[in-house]
N, C-alpha and C positions, 0 to 999 in steps of 0.2 A: 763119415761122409762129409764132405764138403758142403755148407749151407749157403756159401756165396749165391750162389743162381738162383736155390728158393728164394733168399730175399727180396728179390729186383718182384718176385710173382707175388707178395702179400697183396690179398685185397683184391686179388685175381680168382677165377675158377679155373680148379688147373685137376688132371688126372695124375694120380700113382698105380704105376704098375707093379704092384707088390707080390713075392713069392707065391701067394697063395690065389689073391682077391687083386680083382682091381676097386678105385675107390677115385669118388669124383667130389668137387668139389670146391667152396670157398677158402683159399689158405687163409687164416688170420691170423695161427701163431704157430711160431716154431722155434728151437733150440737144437742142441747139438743131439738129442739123442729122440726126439718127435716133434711130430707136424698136427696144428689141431685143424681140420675140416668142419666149417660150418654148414648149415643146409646141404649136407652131403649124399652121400649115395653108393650102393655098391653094386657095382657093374656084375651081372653073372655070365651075361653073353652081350658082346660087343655089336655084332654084324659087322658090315664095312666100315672100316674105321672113317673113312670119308662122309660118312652119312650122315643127316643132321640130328639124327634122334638113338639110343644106345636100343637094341635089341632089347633085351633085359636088363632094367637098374632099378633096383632098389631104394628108396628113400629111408636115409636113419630116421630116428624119433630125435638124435638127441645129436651135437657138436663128435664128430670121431676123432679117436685120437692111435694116431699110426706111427709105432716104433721107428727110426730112421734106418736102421740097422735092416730092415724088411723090402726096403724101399730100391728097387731095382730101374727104375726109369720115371720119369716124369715130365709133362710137358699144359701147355697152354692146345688143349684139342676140341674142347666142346663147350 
């Protein structure tokens, strides 16, 4: 996967929509093969994505760390 685009978002809170989970969060660091989320969170139900607050989201305990390879979309959303 091409990491150019993540880059310009470090330091940002940004959403990954990944095969299985989505996952929210601060980007801080990342490489060719994962992204680490700080303060993050894992989305179980969205509601409208326009909406300011996520249906159901989870707070990790700890920084997540997300295979690149998994990573099907991402964007600056919440």
């Amino acid at each position: 996967m091409n990491i150019i685009g993540l880059n310009s978002l470090v330091g940002q809170r940004i959403t990954l929509f990944c095969m299985n989970y989505i996952y929210t969060g601060k980007l801080v660091e990342l490489d060719e093969n994962q992204v680490r989320l700080d303060d993050a969170g894992i989305v179980y139900d969205t509601g409208p994505l326009l909406d300011k607050k996520w249906t159901d989201m989870q707070d990790l305990p700890h920084p997540v760390y997300i295979r690149m390879n998994s990573v099907e979309s991402y964007m600056v959303l919440k």
